[in-house]
mmCIF file of the N, C-alpha and C atoms, coordinates in Angstrom:
data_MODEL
# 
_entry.id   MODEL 
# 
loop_
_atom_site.group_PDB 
_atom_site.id 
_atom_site.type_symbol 
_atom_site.label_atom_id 
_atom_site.label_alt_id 
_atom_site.label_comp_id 
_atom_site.label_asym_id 
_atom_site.label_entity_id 
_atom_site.label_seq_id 
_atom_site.pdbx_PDB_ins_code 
_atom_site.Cartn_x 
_atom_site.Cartn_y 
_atom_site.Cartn_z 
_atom_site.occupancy 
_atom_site.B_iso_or_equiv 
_atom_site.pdbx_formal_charge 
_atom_site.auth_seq_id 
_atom_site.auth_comp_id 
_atom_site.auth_asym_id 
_atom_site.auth_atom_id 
_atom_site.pdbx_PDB_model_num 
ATOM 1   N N  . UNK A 1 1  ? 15.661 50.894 76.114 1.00 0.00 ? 1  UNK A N  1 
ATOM 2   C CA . UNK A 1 1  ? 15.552 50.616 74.704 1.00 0.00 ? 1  UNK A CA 1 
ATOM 3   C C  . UNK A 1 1  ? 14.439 51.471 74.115 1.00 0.00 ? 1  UNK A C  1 
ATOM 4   N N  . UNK A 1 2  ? 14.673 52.120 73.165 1.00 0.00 ? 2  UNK A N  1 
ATOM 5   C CA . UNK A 1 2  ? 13.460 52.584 72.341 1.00 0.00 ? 2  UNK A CA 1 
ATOM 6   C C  . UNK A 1 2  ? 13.577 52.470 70.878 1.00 0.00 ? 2  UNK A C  1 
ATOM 7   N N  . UNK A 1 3  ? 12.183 52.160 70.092 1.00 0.00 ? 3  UNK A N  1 
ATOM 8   C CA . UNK A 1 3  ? 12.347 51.600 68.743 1.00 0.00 ? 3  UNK A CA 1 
ATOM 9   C C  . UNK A 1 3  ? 11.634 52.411 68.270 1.00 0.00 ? 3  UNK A C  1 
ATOM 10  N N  . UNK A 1 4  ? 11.623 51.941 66.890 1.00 0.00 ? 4  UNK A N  1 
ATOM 11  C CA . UNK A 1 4  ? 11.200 52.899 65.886 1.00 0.00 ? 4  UNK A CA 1 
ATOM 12  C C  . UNK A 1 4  ? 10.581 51.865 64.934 1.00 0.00 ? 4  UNK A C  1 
ATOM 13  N N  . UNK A 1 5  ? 9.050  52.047 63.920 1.00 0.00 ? 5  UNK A N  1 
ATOM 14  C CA . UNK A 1 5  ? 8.602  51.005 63.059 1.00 0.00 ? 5  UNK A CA 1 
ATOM 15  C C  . UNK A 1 5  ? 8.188  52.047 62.213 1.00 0.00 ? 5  UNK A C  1 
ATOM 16  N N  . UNK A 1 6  ? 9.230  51.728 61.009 1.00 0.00 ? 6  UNK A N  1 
ATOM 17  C CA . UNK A 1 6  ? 8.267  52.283 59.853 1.00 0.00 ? 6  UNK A CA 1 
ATOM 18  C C  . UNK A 1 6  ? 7.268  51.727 58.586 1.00 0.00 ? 6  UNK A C  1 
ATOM 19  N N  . UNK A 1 7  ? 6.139  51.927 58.696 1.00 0.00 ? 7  UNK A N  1 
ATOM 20  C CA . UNK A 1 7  ? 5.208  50.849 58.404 1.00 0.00 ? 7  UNK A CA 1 
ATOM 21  C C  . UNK A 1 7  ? 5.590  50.762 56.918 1.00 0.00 ? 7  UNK A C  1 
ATOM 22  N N  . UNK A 1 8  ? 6.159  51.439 56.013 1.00 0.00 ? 8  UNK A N  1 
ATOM 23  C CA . UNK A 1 8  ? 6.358  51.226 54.365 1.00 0.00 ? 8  UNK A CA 1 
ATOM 24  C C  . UNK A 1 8  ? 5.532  52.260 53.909 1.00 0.00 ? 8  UNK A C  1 
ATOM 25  N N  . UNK A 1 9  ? 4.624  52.863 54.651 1.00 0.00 ? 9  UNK A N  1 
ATOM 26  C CA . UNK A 1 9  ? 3.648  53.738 53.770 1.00 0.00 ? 9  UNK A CA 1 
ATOM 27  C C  . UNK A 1 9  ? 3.545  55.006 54.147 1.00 0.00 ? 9  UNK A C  1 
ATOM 28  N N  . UNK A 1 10 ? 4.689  55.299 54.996 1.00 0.00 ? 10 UNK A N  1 
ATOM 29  C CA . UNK A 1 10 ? 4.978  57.004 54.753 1.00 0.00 ? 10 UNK A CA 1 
ATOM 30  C C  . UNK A 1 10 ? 4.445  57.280 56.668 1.00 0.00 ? 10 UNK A C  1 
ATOM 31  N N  . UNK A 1 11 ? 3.978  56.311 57.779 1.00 0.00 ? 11 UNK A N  1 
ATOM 32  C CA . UNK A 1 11 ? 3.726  56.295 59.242 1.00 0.00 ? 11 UNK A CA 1 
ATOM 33  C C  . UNK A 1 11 ? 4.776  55.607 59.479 1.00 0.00 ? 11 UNK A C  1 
ATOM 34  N N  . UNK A 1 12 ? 5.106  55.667 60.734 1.00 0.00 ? 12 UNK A N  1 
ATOM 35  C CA . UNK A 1 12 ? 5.853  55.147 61.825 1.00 0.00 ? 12 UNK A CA 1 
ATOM 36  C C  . UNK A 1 12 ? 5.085  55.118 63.498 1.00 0.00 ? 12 UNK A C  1 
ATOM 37  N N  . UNK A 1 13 ? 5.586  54.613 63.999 1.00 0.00 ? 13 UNK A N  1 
ATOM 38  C CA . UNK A 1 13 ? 4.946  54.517 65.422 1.00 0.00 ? 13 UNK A CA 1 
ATOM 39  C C  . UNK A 1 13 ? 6.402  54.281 66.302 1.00 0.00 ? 13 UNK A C  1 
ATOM 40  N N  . UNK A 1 14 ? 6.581  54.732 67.002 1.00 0.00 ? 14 UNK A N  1 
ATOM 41  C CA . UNK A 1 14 ? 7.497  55.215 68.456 1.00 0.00 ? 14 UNK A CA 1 
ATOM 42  C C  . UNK A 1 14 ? 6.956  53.906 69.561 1.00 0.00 ? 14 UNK A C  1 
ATOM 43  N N  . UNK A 1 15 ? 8.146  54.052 70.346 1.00 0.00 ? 15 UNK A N  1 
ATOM 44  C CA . UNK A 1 15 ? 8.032  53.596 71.403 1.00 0.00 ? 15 UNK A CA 1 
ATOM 45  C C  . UNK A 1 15 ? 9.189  53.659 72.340 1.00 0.00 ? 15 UNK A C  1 
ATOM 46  N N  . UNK A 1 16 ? 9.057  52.665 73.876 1.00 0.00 ? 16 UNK A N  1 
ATOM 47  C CA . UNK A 1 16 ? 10.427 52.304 74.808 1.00 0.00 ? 16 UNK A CA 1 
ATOM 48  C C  . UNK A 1 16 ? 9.828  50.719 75.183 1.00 0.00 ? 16 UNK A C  1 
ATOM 49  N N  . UNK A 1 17 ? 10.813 50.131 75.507 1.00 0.00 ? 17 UNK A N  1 
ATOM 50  C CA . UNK A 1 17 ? 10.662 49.192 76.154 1.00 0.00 ? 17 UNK A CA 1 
ATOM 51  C C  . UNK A 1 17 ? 11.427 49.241 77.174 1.00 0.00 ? 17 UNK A C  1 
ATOM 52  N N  . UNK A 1 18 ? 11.586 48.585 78.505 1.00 0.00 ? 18 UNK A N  1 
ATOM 53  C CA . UNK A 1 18 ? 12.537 48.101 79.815 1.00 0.00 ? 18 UNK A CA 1 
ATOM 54  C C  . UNK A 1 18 ? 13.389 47.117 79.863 1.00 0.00 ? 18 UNK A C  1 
ATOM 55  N N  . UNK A 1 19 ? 13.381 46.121 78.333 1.00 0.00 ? 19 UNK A N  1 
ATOM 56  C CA . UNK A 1 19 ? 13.934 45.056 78.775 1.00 0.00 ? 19 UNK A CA 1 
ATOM 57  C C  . UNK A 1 19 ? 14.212 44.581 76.983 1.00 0.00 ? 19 UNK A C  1 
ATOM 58  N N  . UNK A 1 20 ? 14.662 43.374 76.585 1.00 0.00 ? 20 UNK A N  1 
ATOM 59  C CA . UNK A 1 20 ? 15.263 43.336 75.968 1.00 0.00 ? 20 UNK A CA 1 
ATOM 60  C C  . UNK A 1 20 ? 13.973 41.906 75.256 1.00 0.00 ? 20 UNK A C  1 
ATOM 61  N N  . UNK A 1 21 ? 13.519 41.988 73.994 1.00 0.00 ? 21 UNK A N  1 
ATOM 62  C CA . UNK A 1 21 ? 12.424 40.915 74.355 1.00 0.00 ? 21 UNK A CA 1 
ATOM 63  C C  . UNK A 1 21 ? 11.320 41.275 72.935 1.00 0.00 ? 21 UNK A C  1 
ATOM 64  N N  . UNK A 1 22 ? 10.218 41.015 72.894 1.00 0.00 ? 22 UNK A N  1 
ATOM 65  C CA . UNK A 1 22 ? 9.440  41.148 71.800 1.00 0.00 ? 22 UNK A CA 1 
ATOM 66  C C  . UNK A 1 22 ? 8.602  42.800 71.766 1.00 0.00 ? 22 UNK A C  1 
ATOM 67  N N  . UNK A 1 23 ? 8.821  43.173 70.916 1.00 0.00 ? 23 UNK A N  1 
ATOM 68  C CA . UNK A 1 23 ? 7.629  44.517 70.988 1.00 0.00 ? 23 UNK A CA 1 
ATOM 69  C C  . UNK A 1 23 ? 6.624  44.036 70.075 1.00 0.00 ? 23 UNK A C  1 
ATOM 70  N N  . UNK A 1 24 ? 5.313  44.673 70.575 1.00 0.00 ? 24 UNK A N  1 
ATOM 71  C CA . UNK A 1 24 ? 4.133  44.070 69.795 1.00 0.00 ? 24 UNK A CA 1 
ATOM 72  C C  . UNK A 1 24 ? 3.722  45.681 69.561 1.00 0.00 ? 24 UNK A C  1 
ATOM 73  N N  . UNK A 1 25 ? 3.234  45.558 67.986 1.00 0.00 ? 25 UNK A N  1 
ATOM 74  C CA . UNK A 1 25 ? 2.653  46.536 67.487 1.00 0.00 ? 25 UNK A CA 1 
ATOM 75  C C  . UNK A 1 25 ? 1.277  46.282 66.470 1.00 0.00 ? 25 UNK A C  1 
ATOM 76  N N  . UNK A 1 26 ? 0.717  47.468 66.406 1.00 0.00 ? 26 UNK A N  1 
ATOM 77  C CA . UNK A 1 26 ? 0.068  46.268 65.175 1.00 0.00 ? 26 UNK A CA 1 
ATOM 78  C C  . UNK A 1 26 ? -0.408 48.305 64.257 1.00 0.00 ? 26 UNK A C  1 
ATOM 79  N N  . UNK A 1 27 ? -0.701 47.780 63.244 1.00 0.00 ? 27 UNK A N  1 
ATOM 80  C CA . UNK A 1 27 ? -1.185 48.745 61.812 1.00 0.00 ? 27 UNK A CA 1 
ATOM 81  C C  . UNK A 1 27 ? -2.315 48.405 61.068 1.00 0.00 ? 27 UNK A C  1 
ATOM 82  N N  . UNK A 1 28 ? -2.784 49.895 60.779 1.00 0.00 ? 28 UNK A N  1 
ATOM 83  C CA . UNK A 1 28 ? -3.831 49.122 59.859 1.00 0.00 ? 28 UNK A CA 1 
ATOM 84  C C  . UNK A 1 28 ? -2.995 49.835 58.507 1.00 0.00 ? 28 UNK A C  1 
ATOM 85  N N  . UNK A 1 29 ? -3.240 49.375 57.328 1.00 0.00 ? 29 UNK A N  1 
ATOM 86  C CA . UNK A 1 29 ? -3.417 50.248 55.926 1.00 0.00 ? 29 UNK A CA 1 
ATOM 87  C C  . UNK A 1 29 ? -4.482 50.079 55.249 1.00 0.00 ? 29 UNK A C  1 
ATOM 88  N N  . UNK A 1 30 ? -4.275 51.203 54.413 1.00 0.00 ? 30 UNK A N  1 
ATOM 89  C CA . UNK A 1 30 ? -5.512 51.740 53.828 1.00 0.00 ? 30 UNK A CA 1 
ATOM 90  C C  . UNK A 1 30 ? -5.621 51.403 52.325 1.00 0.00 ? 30 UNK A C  1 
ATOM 91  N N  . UNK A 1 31 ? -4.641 50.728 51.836 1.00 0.00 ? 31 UNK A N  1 
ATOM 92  C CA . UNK A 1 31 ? -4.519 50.173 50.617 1.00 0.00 ? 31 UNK A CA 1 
ATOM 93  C C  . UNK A 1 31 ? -3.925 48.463 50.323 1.00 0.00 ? 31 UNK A C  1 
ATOM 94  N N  . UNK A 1 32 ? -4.407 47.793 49.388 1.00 0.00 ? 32 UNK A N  1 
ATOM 95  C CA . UNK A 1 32 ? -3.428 46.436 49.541 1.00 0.00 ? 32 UNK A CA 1 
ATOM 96  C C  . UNK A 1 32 ? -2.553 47.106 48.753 1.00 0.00 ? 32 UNK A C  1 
ATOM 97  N N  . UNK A 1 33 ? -1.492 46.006 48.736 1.00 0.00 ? 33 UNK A N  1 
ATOM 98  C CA . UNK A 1 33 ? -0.213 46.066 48.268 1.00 0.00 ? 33 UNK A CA 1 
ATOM 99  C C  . UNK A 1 33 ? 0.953  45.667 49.538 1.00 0.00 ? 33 UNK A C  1 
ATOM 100 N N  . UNK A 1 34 ? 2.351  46.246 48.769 1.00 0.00 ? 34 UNK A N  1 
ATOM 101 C CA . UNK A 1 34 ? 3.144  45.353 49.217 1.00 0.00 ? 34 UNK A CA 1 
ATOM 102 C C  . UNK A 1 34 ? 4.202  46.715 50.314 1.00 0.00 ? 34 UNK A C  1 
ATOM 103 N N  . UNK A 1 35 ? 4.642  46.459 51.177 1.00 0.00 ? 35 UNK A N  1 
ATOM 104 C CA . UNK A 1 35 ? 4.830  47.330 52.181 1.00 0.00 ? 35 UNK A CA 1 
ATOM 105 C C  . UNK A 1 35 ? 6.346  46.907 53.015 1.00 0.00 ? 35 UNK A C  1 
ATOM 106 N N  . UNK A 1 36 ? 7.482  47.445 52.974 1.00 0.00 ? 36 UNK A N  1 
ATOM 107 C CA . UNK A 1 36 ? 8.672  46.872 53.521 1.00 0.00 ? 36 UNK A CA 1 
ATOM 108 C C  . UNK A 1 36 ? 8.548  48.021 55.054 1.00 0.00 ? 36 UNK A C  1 
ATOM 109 N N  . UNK A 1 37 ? 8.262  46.777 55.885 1.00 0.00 ? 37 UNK A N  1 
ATOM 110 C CA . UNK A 1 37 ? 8.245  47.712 57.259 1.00 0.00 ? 37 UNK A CA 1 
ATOM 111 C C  . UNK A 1 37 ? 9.727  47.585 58.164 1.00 0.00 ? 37 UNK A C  1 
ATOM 112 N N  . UNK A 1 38 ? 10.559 48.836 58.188 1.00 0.00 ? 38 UNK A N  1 
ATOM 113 C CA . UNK A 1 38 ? 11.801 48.673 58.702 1.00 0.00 ? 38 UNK A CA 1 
ATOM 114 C C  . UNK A 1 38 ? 11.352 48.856 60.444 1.00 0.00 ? 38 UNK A C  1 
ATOM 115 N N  . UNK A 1 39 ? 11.681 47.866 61.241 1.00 0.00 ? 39 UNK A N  1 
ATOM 116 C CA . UNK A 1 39 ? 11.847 47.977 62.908 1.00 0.00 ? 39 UNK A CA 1 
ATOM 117 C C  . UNK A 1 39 ? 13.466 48.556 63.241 1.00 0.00 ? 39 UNK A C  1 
ATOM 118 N N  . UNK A 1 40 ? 13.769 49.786 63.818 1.00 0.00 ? 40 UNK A N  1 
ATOM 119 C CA . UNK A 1 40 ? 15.252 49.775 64.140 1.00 0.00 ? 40 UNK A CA 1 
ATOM 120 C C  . UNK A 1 40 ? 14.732 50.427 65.995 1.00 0.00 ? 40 UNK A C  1 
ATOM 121 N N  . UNK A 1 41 ? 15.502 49.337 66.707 1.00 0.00 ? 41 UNK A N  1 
ATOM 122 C CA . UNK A 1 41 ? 16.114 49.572 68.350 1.00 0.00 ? 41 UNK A CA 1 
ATOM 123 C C  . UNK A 1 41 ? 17.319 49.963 68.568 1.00 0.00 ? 41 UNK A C  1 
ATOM 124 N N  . UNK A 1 42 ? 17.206 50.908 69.607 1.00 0.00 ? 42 UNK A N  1 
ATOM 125 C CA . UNK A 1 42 ? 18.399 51.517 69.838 1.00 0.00 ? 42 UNK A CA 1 
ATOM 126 C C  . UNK A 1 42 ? 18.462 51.105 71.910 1.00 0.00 ? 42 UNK A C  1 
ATOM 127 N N  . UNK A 1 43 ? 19.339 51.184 71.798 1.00 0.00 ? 43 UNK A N  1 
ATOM 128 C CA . UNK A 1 43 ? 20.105 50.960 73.495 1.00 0.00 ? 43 UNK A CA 1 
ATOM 129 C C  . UNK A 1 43 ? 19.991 52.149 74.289 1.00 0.00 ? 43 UNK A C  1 
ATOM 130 N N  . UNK A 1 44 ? 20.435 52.473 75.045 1.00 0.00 ? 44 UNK A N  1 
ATOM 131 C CA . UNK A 1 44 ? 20.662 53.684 76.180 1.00 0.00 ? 44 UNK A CA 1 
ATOM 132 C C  . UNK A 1 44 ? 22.211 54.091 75.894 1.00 0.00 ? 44 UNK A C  1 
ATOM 133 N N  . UNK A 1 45 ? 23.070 53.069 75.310 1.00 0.00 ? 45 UNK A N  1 
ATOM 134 C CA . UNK A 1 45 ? 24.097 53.729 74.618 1.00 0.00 ? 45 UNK A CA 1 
ATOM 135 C C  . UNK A 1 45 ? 24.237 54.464 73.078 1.00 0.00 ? 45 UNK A C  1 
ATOM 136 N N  . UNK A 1 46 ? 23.133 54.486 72.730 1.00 0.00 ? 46 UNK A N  1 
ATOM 137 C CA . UNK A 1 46 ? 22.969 54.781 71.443 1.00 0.00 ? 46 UNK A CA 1 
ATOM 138 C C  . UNK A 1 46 ? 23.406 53.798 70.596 1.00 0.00 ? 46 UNK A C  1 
ATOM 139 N N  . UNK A 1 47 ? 23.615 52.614 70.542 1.00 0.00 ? 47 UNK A N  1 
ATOM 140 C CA . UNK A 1 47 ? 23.838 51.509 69.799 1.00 0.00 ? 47 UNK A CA 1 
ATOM 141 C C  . UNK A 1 47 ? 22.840 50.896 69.153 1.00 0.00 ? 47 UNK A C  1 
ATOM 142 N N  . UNK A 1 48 ? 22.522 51.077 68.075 1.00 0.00 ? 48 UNK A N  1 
ATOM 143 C CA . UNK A 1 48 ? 20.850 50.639 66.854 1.00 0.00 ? 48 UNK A CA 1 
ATOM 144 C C  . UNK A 1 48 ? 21.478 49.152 66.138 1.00 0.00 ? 48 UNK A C  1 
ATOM 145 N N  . UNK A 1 49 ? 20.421 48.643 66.260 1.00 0.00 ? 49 UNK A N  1 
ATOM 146 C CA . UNK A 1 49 ? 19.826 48.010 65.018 1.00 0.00 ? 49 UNK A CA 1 
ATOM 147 C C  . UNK A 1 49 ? 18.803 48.139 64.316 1.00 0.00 ? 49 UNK A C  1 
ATOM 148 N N  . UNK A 1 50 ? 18.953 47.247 63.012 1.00 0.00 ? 50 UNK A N  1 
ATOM 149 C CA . UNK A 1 50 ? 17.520 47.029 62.330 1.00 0.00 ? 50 UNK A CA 1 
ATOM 150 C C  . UNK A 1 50 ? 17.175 45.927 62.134 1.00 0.00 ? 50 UNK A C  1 
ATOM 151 N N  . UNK A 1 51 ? 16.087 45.903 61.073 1.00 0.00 ? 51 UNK A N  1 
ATOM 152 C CA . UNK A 1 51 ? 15.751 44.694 60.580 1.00 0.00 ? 51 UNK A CA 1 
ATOM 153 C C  . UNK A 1 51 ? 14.629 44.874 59.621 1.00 0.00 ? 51 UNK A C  1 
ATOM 154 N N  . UNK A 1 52 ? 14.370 44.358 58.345 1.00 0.00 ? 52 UNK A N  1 
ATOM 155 C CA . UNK A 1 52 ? 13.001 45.194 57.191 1.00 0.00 ? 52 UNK A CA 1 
ATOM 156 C C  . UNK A 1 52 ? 12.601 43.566 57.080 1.00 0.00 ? 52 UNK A C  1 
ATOM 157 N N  . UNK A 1 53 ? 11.316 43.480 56.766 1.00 0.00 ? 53 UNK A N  1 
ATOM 158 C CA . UNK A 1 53 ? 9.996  42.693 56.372 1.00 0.00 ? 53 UNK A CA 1 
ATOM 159 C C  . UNK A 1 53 ? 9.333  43.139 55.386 1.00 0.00 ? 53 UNK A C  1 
ATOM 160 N N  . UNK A 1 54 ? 9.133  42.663 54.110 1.00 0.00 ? 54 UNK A N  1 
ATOM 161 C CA . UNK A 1 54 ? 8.364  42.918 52.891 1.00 0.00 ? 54 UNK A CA 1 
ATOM 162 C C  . UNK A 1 54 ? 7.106  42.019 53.211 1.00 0.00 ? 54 UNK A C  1 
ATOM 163 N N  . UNK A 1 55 ? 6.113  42.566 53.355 1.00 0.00 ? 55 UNK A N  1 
ATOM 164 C CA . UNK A 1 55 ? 5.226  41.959 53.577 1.00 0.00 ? 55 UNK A CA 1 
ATOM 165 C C  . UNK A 1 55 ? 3.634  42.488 52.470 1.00 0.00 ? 55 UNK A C  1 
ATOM 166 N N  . UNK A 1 56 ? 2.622  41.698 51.690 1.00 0.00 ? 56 UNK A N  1 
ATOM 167 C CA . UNK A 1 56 ? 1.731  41.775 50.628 1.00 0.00 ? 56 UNK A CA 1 
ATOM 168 C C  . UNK A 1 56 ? 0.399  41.299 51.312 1.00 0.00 ? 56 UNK A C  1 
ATOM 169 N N  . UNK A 1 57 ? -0.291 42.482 50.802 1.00 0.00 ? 57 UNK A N  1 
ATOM 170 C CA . UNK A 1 57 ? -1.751 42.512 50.635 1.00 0.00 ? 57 UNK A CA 1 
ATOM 171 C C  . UNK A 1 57 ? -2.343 42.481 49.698 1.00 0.00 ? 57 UNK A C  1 
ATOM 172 N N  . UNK A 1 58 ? -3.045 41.091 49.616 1.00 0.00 ? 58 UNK A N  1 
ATOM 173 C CA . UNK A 1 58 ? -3.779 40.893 48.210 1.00 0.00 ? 58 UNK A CA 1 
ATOM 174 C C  . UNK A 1 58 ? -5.303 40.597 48.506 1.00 0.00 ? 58 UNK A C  1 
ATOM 175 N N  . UNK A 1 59 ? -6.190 40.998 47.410 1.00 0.00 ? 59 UNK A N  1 
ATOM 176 C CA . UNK A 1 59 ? -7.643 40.532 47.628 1.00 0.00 ? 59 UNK A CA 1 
ATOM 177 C C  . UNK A 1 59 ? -7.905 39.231 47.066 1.00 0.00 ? 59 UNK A C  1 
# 
């Protein structure tokens, strides 16, 4: 499996995993506001998903 996170603000971060299960990532940003971070996994058959999170930073 290897995924893909795009944080909403123009970064992404890579990865693989072995197994099928939680990936832990973490981000910083450099601004508040509001940020839709898309996660998409793909298989060893090339078979993807996704999934997006709108998530807000307020002071």
């Amino acid at each position: 499996w290897t995924y893909r996170i795009d944080w909403g603000d123009g970064t992404s971060s890579t990865g693989s995993t072995s197994s099928q299960g939680t990936i832990s990532a973490g981000h910083t940003y450099l601004l508040l506001g509001s940020y839709t971070i898309k996660v998409t996994v793909t298989d060893s058959l090339g078979a993807s998903g996704s999934d997006t999170k709108t998530v807000t930073f307020i002071l």
